[in-house]
One Martini backbone bead per residue (centre of mass of N, CA, C, O) as a GRO file, in nm:
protein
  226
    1UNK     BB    1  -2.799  -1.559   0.266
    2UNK     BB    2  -2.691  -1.379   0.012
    3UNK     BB    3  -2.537  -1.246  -0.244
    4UNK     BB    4  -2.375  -1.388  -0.524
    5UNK     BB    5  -2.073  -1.322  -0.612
    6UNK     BB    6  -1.892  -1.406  -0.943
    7UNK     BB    7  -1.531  -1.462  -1.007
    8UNK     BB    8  -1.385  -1.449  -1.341
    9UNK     BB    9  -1.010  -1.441  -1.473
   10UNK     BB   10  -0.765  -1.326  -1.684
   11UNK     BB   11  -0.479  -1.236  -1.571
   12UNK     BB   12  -0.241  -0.977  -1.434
   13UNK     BB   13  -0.009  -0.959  -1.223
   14UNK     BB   14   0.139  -0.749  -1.001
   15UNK     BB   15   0.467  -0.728  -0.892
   16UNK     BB   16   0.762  -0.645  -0.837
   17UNK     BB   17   0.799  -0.327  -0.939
   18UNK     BB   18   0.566  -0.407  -1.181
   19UNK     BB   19   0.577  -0.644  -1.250
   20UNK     BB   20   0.478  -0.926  -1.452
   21UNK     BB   21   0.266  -1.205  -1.448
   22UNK     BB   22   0.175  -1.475  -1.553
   23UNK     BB   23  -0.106  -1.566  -1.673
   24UNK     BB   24  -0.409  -1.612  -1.452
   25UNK     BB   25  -0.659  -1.796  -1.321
   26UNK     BB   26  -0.961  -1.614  -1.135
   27UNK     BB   27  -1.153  -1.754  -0.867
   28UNK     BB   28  -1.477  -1.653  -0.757
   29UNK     BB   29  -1.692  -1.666  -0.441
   30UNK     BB   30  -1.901  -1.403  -0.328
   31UNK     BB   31  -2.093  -1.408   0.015
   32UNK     BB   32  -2.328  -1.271   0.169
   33UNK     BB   33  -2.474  -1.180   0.491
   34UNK     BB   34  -2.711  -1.024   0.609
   35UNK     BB   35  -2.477  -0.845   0.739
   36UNK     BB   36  -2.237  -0.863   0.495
   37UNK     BB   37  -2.062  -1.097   0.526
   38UNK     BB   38  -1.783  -1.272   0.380
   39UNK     BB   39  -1.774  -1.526   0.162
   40UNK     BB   40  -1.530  -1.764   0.040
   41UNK     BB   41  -1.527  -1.934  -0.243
   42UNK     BB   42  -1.174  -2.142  -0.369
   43UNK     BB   43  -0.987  -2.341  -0.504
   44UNK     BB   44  -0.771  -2.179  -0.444
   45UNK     BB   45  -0.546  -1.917  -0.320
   46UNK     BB   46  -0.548  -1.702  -0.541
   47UNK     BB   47  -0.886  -1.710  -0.535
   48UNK     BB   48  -0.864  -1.628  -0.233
   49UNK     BB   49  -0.753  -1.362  -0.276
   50UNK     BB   50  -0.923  -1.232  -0.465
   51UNK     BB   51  -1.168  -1.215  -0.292
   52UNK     BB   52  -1.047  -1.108  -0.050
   53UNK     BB   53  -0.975  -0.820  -0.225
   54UNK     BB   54  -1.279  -0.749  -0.341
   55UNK     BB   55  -1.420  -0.733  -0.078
   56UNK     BB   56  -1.229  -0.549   0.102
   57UNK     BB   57  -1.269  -0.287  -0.114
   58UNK     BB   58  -1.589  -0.289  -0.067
   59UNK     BB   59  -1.554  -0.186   0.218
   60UNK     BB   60  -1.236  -0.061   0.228
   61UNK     BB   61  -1.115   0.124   0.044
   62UNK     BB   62  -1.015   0.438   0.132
   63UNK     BB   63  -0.855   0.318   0.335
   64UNK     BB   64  -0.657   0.129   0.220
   65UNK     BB   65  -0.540   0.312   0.003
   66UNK     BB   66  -0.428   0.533   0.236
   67UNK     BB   67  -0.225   0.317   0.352
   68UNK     BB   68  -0.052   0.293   0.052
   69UNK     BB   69   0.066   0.558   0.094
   70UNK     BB   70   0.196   0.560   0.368
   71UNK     BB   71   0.382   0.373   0.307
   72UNK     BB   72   0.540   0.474   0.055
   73UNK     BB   73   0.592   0.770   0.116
   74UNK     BB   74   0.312   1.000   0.024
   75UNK     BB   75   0.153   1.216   0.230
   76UNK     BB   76   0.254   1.466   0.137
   77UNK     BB   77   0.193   1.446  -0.179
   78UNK     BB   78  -0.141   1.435  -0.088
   79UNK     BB   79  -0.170   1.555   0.212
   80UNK     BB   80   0.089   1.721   0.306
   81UNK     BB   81   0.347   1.789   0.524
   82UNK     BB   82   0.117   1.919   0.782
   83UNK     BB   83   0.012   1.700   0.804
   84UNK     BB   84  -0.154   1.388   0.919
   85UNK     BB   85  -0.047   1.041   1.108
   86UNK     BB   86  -0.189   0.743   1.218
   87UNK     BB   87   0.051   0.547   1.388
   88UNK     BB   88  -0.104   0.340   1.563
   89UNK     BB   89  -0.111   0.590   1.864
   90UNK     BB   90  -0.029   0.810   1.683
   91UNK     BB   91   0.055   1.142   1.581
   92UNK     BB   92   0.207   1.208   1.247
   93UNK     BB   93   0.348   1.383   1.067
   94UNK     BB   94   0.376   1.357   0.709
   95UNK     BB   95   0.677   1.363   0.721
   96UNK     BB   96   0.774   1.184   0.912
   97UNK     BB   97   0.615   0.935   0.768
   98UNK     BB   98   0.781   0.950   0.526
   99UNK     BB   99   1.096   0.892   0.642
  100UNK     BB  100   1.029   0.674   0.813
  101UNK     BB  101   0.946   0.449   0.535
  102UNK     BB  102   1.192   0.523   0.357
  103UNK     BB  103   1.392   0.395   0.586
  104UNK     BB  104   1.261   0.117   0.713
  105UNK     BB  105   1.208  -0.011   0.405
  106UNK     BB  106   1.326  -0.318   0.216
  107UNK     BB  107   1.252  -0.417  -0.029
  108UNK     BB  108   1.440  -0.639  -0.116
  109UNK     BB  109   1.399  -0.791   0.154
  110UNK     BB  110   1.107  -0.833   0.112
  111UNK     BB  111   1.125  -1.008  -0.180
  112UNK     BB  112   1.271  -1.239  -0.067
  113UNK     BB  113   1.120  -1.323   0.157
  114UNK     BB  114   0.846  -1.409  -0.011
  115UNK     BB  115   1.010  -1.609  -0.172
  116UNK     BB  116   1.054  -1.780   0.074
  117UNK     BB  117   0.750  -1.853   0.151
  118UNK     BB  118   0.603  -1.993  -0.089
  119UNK     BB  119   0.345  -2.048  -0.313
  120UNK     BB  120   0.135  -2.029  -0.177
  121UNK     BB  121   0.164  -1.699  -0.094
  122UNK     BB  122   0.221  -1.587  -0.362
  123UNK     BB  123  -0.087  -1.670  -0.448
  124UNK     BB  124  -0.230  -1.481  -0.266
  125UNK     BB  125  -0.099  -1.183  -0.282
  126UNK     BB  126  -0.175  -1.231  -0.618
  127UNK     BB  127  -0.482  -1.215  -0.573
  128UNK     BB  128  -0.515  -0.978  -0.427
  129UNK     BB  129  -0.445  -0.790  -0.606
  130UNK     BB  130  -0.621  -0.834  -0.817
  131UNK     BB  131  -0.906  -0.791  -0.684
  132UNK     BB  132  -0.856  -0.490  -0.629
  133UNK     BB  133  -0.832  -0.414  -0.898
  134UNK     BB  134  -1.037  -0.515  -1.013
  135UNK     BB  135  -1.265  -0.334  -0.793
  136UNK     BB  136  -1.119  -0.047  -0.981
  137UNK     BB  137  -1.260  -0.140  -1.269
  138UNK     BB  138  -1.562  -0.190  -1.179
  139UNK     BB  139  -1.611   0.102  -1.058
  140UNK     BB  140  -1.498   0.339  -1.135
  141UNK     BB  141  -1.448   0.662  -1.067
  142UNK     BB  142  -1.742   0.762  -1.049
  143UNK     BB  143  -1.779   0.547  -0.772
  144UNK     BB  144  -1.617   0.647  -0.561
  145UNK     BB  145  -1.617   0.718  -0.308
  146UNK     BB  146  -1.647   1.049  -0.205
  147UNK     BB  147  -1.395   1.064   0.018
  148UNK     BB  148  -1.193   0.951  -0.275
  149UNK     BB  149  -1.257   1.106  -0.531
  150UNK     BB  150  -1.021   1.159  -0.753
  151UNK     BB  151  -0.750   1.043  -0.590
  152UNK     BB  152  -0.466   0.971  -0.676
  153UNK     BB  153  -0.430   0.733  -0.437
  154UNK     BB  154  -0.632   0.573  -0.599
  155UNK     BB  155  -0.530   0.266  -0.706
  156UNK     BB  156  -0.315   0.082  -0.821
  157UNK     BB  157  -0.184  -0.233  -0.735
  158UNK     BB  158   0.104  -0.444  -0.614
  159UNK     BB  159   0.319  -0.642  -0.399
  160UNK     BB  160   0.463  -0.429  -0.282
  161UNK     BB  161   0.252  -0.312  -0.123
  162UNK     BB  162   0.177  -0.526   0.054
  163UNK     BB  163   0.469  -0.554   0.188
  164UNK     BB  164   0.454  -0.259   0.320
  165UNK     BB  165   0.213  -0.340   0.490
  166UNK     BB  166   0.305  -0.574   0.645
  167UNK     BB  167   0.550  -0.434   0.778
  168UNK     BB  168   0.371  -0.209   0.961
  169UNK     BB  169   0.262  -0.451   1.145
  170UNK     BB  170   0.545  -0.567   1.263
  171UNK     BB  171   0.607  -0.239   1.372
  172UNK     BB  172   0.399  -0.194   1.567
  173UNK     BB  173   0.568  -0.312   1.810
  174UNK     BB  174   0.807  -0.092   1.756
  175UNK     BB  175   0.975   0.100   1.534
  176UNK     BB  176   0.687   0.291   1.525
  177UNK     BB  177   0.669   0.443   1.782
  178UNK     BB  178   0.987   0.593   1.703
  179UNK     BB  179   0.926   0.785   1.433
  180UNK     BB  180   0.995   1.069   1.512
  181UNK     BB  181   1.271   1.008   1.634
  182UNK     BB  182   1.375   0.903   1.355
  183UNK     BB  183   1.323   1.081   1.156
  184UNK     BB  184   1.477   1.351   1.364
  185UNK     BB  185   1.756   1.261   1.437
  186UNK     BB  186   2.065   1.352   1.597
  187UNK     BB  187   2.364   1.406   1.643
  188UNK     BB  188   2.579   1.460   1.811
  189UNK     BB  189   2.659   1.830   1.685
  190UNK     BB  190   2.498   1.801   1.463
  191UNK     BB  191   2.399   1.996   1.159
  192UNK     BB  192   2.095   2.137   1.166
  193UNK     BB  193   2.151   2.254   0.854
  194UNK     BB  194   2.105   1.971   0.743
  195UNK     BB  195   1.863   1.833   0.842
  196UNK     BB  196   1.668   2.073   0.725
  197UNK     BB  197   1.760   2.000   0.413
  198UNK     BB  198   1.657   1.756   0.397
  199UNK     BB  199   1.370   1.760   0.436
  200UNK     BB  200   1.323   1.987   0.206
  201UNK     BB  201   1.374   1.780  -0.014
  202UNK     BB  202   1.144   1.585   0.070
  203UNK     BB  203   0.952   1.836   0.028
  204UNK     BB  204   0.989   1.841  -0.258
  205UNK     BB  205   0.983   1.580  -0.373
  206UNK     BB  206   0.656   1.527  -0.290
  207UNK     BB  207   0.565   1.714  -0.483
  208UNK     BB  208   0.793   1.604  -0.739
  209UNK     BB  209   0.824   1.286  -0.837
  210UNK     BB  210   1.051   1.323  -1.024
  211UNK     BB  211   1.238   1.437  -0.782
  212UNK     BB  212   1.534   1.290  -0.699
  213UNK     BB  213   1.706   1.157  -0.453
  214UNK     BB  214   1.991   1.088  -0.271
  215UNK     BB  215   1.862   0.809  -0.371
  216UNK     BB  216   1.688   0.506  -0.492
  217UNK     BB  217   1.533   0.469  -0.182
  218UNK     BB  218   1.444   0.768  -0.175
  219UNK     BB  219   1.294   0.797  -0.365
  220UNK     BB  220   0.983   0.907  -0.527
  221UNK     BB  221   0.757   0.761  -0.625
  222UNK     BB  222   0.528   0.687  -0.828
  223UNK     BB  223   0.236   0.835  -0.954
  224UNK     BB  224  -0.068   0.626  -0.990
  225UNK     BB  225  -0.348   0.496  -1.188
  226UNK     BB  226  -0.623   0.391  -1.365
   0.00000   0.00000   0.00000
């Protein structure tokens, strides 16, 4: 086994819509074996969190980031509504895919649901955010690795984040191989330059976060930093 790292902090979970939890210790300690393989031991559920949030970001940032900001429906964005995210099995320009995350996520029934799950749940949750940020601010910006360094979309993370990734993995076998069908949809009959006046809408959004959607399950996001 390698080198033991002890992580224990006095911390605010972000919750529900950015929301703070009553401040919880996180304790974990992460050991990784000589191939890099990390091991947590943590007393609770929230620890066990923690440890392997803090884990996940120091493999996988960039991905991880990057995959928080798809969910979201930030990638026209960030990276251009002419550019492509690969969803599932397909290659899907960015305006398709942020049209599709914002239309098809319902964030207060995802809400509702996890608070259905149970403390051990909301505990594991809550600490995987923690250990996440933890190590965006252990890290500093100037260590963000070079491939995502600097990029807005690197940021600090809430529960919401997590409900939105856990939702498209679920829909991963279903209504997600048809989000371009879906993005894109016109009903017989219907008046093509209304639905271009939408895009076009969303692709305004997109570039000015404070521009308000036609209602506000489609505003776009605020962009956060750390």
């Amino acid at each position: 086994m390698g080198k033991a790292v002890v992580l224990a902090a006095a911390g605010v979970a972000l919750l529900w819509g950015g929301a703070a939890e009553a401040k919880y210790r996180y304790a974990a300690t992460i050991t990784r074996t000589a191939h890099g393989v990390p091991h947590i031991v943590a007393q609770d559920w929230r620890g066990a969190g923690y440890g392997v949030g803090y884990a996940y970001a120091q493999d996988n940032l960039c991905m991880i980031a990057e995959e928080f900001a798809t969910v979201a429906g930030e990638r026209s964005l960030h990276f251009g509504a002419k550019g492509s995210a690969t969803l599932g099995f397909q290659s899907v320009d960015n305006l398709s895919s942020d049209l599709f995350f914002r239309s098809a996520i319902d964030l207060p029934a995802l809400r509702r649901g996890a608070k259905a799950q149970g403390a051990a749940a909301l505990a594991l949750t809550a600490g995987w955010v923690a250990g996440y940020n933890r190590y965006l601010k252990d890290l500093g910006p100037e260590r963000v690795p070079s491939e995502c360094r600097g990029k807005a979309w690197v940021r600090a993370i809430t529960a919401d984040d997590m409900l939105r990734l856990n939702e498209k993995q679920m829909l991963l076998a279903s209504s997600l191989n048809f989000a371009p069908a879906i993005a894109n949809a016109v009903p017989p009959g219907a008046n093509r330059r209304r639905r271009w006046a939408w895009r076009c809408l969303i692709r305004r959004s997109s570039r000015s976060p404070a521009m308000a959607g036609p209602s506000a399950a489609m505003s776009p996001p605020t962009a956060r930093g750390w």
